[in-house]
C-alpha positions as CSV (number, residue, x, y, z in Angstrom):
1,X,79.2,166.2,87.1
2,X,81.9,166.1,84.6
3,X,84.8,163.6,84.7
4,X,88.3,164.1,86.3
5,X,91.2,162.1,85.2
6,X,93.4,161.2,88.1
7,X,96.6,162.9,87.0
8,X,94.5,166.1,87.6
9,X,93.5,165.0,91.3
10,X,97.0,163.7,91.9
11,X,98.7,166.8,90.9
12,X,96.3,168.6,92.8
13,X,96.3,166.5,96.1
14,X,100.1,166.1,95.7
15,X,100.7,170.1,95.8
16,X,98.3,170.3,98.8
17,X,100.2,168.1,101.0
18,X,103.4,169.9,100.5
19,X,101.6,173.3,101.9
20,X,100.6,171.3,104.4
21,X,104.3,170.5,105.7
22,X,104.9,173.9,104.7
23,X,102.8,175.2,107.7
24,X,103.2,172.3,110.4
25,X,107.0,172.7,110.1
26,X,106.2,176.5,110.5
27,X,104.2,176.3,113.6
28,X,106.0,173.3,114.9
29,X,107.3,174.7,118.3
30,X,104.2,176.6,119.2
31,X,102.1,173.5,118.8
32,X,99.8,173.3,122.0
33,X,97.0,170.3,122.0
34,X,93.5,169.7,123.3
35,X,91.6,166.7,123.7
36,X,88.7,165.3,121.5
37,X,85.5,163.8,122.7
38,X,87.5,160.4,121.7
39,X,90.3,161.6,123.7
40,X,93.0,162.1,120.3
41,X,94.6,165.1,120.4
42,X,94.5,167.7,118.4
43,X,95.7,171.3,117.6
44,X,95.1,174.5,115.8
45,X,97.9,173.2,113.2
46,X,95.3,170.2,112.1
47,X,92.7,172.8,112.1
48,X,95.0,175.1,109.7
49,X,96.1,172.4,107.4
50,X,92.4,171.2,107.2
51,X,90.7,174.9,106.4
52,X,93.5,174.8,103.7
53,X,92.9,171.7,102.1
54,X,89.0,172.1,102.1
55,X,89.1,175.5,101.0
56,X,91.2,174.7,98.1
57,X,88.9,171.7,96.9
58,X,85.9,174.0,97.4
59,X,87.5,176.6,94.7
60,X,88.2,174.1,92.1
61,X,85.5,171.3,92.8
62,X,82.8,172.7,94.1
63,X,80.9,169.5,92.9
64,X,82.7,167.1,95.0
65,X,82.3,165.9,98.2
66,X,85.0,165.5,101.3
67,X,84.9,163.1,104.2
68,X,87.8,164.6,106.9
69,X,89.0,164.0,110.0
70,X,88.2,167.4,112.3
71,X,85.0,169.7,112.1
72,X,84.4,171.2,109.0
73,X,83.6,174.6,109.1
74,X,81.9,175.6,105.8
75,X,80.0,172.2,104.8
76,X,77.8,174.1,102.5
77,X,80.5,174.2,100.2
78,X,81.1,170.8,99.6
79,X,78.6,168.1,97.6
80,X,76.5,166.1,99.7
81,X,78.3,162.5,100.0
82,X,75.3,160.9,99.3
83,X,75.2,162.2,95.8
84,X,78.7,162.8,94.6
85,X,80.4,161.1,92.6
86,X,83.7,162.1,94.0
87,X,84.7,162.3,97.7
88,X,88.4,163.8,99.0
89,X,88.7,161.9,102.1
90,X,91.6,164.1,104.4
91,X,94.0,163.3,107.4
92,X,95.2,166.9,107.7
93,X,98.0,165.4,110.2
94,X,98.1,162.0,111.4
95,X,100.4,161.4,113.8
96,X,99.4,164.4,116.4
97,X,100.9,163.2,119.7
98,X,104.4,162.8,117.7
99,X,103.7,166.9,116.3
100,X,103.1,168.2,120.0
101,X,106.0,165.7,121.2
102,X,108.5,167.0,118.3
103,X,109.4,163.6,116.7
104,X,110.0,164.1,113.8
105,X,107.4,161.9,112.2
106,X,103.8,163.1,110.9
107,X,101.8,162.9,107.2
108,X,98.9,164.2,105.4
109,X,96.8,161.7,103.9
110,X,94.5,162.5,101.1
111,X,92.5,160.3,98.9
112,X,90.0,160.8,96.0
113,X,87.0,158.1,95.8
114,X,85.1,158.0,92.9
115,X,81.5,156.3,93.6
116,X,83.6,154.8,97.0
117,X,86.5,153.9,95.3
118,X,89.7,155.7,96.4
119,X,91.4,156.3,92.5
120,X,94.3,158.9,94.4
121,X,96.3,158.6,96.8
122,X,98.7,160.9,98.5
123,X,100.3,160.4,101.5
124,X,103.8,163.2,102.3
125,X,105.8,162.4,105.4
126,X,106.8,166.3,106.9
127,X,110.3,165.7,107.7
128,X,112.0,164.2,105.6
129,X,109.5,165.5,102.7
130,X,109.0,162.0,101.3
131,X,105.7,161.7,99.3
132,X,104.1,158.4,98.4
133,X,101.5,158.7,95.5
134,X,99.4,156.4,93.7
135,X,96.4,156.4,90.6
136,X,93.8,153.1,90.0
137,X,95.7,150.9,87.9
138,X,98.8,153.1,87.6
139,X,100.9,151.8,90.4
140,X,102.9,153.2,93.4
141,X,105.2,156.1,93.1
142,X,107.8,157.2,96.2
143,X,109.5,160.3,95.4
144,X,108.6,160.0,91.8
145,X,110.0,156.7,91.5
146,X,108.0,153.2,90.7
147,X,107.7,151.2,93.9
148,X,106.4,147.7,95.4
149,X,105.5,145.9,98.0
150,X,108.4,143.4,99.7
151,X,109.4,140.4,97.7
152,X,112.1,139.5,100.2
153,X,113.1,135.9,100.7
154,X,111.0,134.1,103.6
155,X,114.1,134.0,105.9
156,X,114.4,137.5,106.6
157,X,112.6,139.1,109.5
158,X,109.5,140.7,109.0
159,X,109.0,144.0,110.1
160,X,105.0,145.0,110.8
161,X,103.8,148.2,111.3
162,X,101.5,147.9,114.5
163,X,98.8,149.9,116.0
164,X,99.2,152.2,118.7
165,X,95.2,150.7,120.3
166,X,96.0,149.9,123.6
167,X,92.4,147.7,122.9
168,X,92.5,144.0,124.4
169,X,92.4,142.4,120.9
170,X,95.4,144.9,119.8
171,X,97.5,143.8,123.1
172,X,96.7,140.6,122.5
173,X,97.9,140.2,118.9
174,X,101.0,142.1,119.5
175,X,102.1,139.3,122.2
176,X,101.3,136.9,120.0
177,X,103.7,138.2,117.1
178,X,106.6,139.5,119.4
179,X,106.6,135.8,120.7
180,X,106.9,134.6,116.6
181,X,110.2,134.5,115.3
182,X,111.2,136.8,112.9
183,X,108.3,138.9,113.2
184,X,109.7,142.4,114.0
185,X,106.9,145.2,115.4
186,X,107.7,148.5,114.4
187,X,105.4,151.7,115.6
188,X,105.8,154.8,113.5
189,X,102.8,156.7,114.8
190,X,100.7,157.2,111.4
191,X,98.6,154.8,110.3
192,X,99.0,156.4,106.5
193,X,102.8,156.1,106.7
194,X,102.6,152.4,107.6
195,X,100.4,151.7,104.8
196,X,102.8,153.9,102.3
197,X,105.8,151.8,103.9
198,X,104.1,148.2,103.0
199,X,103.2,149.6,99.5
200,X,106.8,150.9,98.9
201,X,108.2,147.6,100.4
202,X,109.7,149.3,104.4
203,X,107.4,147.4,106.0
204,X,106.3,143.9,105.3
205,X,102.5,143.9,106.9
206,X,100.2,146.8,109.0
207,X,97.8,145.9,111.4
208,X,95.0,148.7,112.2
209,X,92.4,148.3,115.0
210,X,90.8,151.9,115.8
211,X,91.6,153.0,112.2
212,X,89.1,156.0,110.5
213,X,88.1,156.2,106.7
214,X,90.7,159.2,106.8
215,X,93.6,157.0,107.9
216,X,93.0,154.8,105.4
217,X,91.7,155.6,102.3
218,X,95.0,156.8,100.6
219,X,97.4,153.8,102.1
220,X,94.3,151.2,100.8
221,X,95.0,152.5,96.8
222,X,98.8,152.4,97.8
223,X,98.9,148.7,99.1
224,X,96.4,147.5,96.2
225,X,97.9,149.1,93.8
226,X,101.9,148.1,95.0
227,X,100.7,144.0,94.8
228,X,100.0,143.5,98.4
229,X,96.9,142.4,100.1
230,X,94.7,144.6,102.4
231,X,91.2,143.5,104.3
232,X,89.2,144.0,107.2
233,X,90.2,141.3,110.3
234,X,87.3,138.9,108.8
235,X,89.1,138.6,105.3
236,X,86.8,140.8,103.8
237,X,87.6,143.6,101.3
238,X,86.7,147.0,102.7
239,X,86.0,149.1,100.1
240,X,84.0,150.5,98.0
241,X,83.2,152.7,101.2
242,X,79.2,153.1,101.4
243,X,78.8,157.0,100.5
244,X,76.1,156.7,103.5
245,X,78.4,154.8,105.6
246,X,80.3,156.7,108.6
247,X,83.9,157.7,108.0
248,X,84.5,158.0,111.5
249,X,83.5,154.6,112.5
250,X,86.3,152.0,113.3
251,X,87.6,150.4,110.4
252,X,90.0,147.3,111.5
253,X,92.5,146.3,108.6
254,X,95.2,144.5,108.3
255,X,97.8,144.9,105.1
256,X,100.4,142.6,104.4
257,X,102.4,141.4,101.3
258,X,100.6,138.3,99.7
259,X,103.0,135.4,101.4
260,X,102.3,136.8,105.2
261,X,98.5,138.3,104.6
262,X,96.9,134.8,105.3
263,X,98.6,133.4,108.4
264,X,98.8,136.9,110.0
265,X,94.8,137.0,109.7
266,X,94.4,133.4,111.2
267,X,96.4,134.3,113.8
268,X,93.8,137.7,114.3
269,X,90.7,135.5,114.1
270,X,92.3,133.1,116.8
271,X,92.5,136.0,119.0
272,X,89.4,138.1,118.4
273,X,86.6,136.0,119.1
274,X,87.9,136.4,122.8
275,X,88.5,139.8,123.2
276,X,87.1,143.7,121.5
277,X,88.0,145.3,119.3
C-alpha cells in the first residue's frame, strides 16, 4: 500500500463534501425520513450523499478502507479494516432531524485514519457553505483561514455545545451546568459542527454521550490539532481507534479548551457513577 500525503486526502475529502451540499440543498424539500433500528432518522438524501462519497473513494483508493454511518451497499470494494492502513470514516449528513425539519443547519463529516489515527479532517456546514479542515500537525483551517481554539479571558461566559441524549447521565449533566454561572448550553444539532466550533474557537467545550466513530473522527483531528483538549468521560484519550473495534458503538467525549477540560470532566465523573450513559 503506497503512501498518501494528506494534502492529497484533504483536497479530495474537501471537494466531496461540497457535492455533498450540492445535492442535500438540491433535494432539500422533498426530503421524507424513516426510522433506524436505533430509532435516528434517516433519508434517501444520506443514502445519496453516502453512495457518492464511497463510490468516489472506491475509484481512486481502492486499497483503503471506510467505516460510515448507513449500510454500505458495495463492501467488496473497499479494504478490509482489519488490514488497511487507511480508513475514510463518513457522516454523509449529520444533523438529519434539522434536514427533514428545514433548519438550516446540517454537515458532512469525513475523516482519513491512518493505522487508527484520523490525519484529515473535513467537516462543511450546507448552508452557509462554511468548511472546517484540518492535517496531523498542520493545524485548523475555516474557510481557508488559520484558526484556534478560545483563548478568551475567564470572565466571559462559556458557551458548550451539548448533546441532544435525552440519556439520564446527559440530563443530568446539563442541569448541573445550566445551574453554573457563566456556563452557556448551546445545541446545534451536529455533533461534527460542535467539534469544528471548539476547534475554530465558537464554542468553548462539547460534551458527546451517544456519539459514533463517524461523528467524531474529523472534529477529534480539529480540536487536537486547534490546542484544545478532547477525551472520553474517564479522562482517557480515545484514539488510535482499534481497526477491529466497532464504529457504531457509543463513544462518550467531551472537548473543551485546556482551562475548562478538567473541571468540566470532574463535574461528569460526579454525575456518572449514578446514572447510564
Amino acid at each position: 500500500m503506497k503512501n498518501v500525503s494528506p494534502a492529497e486526502l484533504l483536497t479530495f475529502a474537501k471537494r466531496l463534501a461540497q457535492q455533498a451540499a450540492t445535492v442535500s440543498l438540491g433535494r432539500l424539500r422533498q426530503a421524507t425520513a424513516q426510522r433506524k433500528a436505533d430509532s435516528s432518522l434517516v433519508t434517501e438524501t444520506d443514502h445519496h450523499i453516502q453512495a457518492l462519497i464511497l463510490n468516489a473513494v472506491a475509484e481512486a483508493y481502492p486499497d483503503h478502507a471506510i467505516a460510515a454511518e448507513e449500510a454500505v451497499s458495495a463492501p467488496h470494494r473497499h479494504a478490509d479494516r482489519k488490514n488497511a492502513r487507511y480508513c475514510w470514516v463518513v457522516d454523509p449528513l449529520d444533523g438529519t432531524r434539522n434536514y427533514v425539519a428545514q433548519i438550516p443547519c446540517f454537515t458532512t463529516s469525513i475523516a482519513v485514519m491512518d493505522r487508527g489515527w484520523p490525519i484529515v479532517g473535513v467537516v462543511l456546514e450546507h448552508n452557509s457553505g462554511w468548511v472546517w479542515t484540518a492535517t496531523q500537525g498542520g493545524g485548523v483551517r475555516l474557510n481557508d483561514q488559520p484558526v484556534r481554539a478560545s483563548e478568551t479571558p475567564p470572565e466571559t461566559d462559556r458557551i458548550v455545545g451539548f448533546t441532544s441524549s435525552k440519556s439520564s447521565a446527559a440530563v443530568g449533566i446539563m442541569r448541573d451546568w445550566l445551574a453554573r454561572r457563566g456556563l452557556i448550553n448551546r445545541n446545534m444539532g451536529s455533533t461534527a459542527l460542535h467539534l469544528a466550533m471548539v476547534a475554530s474557537g465558537a464554542l468553548d467545550a462539547a460534551l458527546l454521550i451517544k456519539c459514533k466513530l463517524w461523528d467524531m473522527a474529523a472534529g477529534y483531528l480539529m480540536v487536537c490539532e486547534a490546542g484544545a483538549a478532547f477525551t472520553d468521560l474517564t479522562g482517557r484519550d480515545p484514539m488510535p481507534f482499534p481497526a477491529d473495534a466497532d464504529p457504531g458503538a457509543d463513544i462518550p467525549g467531551l472537548a473543551a479548551r485546556q482551562d475548562m477540560h478538567a473541571s468540566l470532566l470532574t463535574s461528569v465523573a460526579e454525575i456518572l457513577p449514578h446514572r447510564a450513559i
